[in-house]
VEXMARGU-226934 format. One line per 3 residues: for each residue x, y, z of C-alpha. Coordinates in nm, 2 decimals, m for minus. Layout:
BEGIN
X,Y,Z  ...
//
This chain:
BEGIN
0.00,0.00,0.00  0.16,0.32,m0.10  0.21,0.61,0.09
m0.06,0.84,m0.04  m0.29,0.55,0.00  m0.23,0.52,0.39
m0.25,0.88,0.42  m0.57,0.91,0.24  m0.72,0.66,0.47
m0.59,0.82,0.79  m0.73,1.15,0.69  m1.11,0.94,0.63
m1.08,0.84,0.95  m0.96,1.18,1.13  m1.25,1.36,0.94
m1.52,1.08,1.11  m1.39,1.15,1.40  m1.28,0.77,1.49
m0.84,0.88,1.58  m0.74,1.10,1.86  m0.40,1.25,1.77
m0.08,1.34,2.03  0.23,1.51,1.91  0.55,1.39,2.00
0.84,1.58,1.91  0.83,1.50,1.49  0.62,1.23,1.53
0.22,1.22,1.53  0.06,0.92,1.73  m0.26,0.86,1.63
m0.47,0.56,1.83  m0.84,0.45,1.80  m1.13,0.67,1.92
m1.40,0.46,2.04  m1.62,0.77,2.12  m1.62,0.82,1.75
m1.84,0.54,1.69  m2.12,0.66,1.93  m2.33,0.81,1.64
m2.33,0.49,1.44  m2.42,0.30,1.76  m2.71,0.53,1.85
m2.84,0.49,1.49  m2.82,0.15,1.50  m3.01,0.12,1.83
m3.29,0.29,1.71  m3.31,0.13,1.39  m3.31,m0.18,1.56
m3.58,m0.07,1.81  m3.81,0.08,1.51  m3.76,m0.25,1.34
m3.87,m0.46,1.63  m4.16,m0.29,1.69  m4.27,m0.30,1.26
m4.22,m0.69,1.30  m4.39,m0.71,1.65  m4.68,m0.52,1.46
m4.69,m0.78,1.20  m4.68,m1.07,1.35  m5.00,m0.99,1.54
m5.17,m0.83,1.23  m5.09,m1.23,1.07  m5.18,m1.41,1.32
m5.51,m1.19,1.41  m5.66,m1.22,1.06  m5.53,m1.59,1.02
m5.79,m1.80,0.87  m5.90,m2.07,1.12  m5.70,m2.39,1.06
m5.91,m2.71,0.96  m5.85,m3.03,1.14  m5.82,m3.36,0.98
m5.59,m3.41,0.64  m5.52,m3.17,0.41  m5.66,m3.15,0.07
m5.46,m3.18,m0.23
//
């Protein structure tokens, strides 16, 4: 992976906010930002939630208009 590859990468993940940065001397230390990925969790939460709810909805729509089931063998 080239230079200018790595670099581009970096900066994607500086600008989401997911790398805190510390200066030492010439060097730049960059580590992990697990903060960053609070959004994304949040959004998934709710989405999960809404989604939940849609198929709790439709489970009891199905099995409140269900046709009644016969007894006996089924017809062919």
């Amino acid at each position: 992976m080239s230079l200018a590859a790595v670099s581009k990468h970096v900066g994607v993940l500086d600008e989401a906010n997911l790398l805190v940065q510390a200066r030492d001397g010439r060097l730049l230390w960059r580590q992990l930002n697990p903060q960053g990925l609070e959004p994304a969790r949040a959004t998934i939460e709710q989405l999960r939630e809404f989604w939940a709810k849609q198929l709790d909805g439709l489970e009891r729509f199905l099995v409140d208009t269900a046709p009644p089931r016969r007894r006996g063998k089924a017809r062919r």
